[in-house]
Biotite code that builds the C-alpha atoms (Angstrom):
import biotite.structure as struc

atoms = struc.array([
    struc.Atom([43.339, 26.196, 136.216], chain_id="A", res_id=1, res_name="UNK", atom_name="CA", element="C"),
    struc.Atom([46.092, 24.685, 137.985], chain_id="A", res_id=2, res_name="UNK", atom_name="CA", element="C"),
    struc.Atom([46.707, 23.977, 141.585], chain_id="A", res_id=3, res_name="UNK", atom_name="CA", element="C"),
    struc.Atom([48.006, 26.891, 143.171], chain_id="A", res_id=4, res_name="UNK", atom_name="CA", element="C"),
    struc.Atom([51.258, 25.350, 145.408], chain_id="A", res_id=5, res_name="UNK", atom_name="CA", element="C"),
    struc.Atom([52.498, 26.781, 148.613], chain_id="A", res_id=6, res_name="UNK", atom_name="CA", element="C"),
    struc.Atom([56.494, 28.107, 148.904], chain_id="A", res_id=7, res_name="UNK", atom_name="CA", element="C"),
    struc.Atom([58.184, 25.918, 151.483], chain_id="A", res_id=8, res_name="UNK", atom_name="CA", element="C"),
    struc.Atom([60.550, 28.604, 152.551], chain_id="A", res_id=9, res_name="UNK", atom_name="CA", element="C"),
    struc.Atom([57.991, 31.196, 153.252], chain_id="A", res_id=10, res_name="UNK", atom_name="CA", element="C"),
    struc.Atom([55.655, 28.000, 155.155], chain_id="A", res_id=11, res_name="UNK", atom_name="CA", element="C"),
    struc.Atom([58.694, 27.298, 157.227], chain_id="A", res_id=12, res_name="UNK", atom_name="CA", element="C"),
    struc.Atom([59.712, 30.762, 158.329], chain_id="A", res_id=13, res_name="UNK", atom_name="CA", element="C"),
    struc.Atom([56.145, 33.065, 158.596], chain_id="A", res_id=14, res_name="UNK", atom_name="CA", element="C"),
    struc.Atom([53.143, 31.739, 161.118], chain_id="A", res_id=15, res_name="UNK", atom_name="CA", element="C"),
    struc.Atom([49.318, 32.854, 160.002], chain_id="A", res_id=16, res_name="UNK", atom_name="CA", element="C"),
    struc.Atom([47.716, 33.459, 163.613], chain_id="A", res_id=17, res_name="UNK", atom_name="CA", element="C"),
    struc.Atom([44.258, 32.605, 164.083], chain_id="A", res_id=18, res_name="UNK", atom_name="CA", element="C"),
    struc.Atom([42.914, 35.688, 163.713], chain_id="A", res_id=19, res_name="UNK", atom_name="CA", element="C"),
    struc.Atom([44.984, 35.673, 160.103], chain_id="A", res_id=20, res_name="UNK", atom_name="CA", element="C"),
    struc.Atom([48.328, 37.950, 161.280], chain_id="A", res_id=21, res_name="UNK", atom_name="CA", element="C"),
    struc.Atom([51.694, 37.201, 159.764], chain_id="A", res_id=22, res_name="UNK", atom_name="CA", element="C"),
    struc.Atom([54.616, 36.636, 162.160], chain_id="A", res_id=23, res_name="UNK", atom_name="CA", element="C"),
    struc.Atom([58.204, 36.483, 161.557], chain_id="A", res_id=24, res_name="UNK", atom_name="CA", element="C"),
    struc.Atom([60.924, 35.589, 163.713], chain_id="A", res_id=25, res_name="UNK", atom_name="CA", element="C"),
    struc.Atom([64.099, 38.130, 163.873], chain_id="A", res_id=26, res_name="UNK", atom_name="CA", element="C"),
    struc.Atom([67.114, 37.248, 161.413], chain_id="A", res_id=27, res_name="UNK", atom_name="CA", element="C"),
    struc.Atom([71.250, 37.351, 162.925], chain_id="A", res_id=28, res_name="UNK", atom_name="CA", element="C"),
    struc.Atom([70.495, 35.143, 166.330], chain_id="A", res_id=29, res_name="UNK", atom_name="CA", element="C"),
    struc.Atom([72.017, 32.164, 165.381], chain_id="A", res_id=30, res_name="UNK", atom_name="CA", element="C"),
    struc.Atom([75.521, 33.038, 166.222], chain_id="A", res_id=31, res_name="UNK", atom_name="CA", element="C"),
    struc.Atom([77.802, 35.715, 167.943], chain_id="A", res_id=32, res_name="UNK", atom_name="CA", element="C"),
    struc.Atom([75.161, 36.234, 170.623], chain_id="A", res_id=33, res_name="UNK", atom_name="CA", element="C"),
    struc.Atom([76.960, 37.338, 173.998], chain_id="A", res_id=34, res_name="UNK", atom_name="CA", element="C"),
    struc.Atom([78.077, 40.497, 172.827], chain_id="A", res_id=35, res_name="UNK", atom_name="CA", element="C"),
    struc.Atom([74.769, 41.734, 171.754], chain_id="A", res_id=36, res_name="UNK", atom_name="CA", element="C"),
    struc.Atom([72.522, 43.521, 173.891], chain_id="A", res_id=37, res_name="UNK", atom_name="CA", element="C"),
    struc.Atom([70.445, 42.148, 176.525], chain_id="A", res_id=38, res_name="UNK", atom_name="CA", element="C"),
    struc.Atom([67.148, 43.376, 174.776], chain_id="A", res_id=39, res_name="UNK", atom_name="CA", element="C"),
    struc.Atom([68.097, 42.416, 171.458], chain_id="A", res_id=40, res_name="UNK", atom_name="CA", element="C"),
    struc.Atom([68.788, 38.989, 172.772], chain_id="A", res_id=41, res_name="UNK", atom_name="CA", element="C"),
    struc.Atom([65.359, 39.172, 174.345], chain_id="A", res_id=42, res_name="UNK", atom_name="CA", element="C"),
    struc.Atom([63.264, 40.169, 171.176], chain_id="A", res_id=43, res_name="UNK", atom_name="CA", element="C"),
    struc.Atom([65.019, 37.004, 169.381], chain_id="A", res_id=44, res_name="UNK", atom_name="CA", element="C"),
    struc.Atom([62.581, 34.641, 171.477], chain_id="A", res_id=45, res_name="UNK", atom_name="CA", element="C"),
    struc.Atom([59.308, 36.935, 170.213], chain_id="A", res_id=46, res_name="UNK", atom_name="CA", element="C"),
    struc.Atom([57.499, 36.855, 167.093], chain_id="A", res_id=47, res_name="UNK", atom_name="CA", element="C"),
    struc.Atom([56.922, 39.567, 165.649], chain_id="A", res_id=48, res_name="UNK", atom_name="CA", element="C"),
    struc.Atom([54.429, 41.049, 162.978], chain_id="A", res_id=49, res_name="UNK", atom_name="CA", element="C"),
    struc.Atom([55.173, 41.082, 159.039], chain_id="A", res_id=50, res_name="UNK", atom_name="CA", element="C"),
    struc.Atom([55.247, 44.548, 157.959], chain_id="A", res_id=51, res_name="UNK", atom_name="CA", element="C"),
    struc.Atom([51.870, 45.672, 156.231], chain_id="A", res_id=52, res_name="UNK", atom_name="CA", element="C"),
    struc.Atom([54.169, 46.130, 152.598], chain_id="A", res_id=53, res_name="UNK", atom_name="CA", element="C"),
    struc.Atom([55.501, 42.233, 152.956], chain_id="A", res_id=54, res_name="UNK", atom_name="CA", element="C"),
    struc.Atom([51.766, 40.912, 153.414], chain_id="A", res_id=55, res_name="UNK", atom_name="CA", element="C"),
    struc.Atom([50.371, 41.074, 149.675], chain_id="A", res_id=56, res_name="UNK", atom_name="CA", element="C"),
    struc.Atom([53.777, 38.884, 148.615], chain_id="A", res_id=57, res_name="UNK", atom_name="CA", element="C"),
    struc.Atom([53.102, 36.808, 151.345], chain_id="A", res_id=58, res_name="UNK", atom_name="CA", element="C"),
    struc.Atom([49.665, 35.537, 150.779], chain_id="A", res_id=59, res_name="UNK", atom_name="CA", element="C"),
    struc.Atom([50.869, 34.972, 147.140], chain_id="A", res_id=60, res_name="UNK", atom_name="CA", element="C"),
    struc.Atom([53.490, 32.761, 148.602], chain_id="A", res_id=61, res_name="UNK", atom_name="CA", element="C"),
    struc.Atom([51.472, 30.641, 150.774], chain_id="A", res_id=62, res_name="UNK", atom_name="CA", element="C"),
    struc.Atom([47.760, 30.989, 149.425], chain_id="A", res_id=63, res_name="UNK", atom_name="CA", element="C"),
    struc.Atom([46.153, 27.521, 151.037], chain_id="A", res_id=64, res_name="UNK", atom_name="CA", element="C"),
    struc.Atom([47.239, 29.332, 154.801], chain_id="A", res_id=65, res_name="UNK", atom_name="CA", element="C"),
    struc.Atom([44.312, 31.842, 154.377], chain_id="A", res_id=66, res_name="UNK", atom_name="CA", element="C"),
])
């Protein structure tokens, strides 16, 4: 059987906690910032959790981070 290879897209934008979470970082903050809210600015900084749906395609994206 062949080496199973990680997706370098899904490497660079999801984090595997210790504990084995997913994060994700919000999308639209790059740009056109100051006339968003104040709390919406705030949650850009956070990580948040991967929705329990995403997970499965996840782990088939990046098996070695498990």
């Amino acid at each position: 059987m062949p080496k199973l290879k990680t997706h370098k897209g899904a490497k660079a934008r999801f984090h595997v906690t210790g504990t084995g979470k997913l994060m994700r970082r919000k999308g639209n903050s790059s740009h056109l910032r100051r006339k968003k809210p104040k709390k919406v600015r705030r949650t850009f900084a956070q990580k948040l959790p991967v929705s329990k749906t995403s997970v499965n395609n996840l782990k088939r994206l990046m098996p070695n981070s498990f």
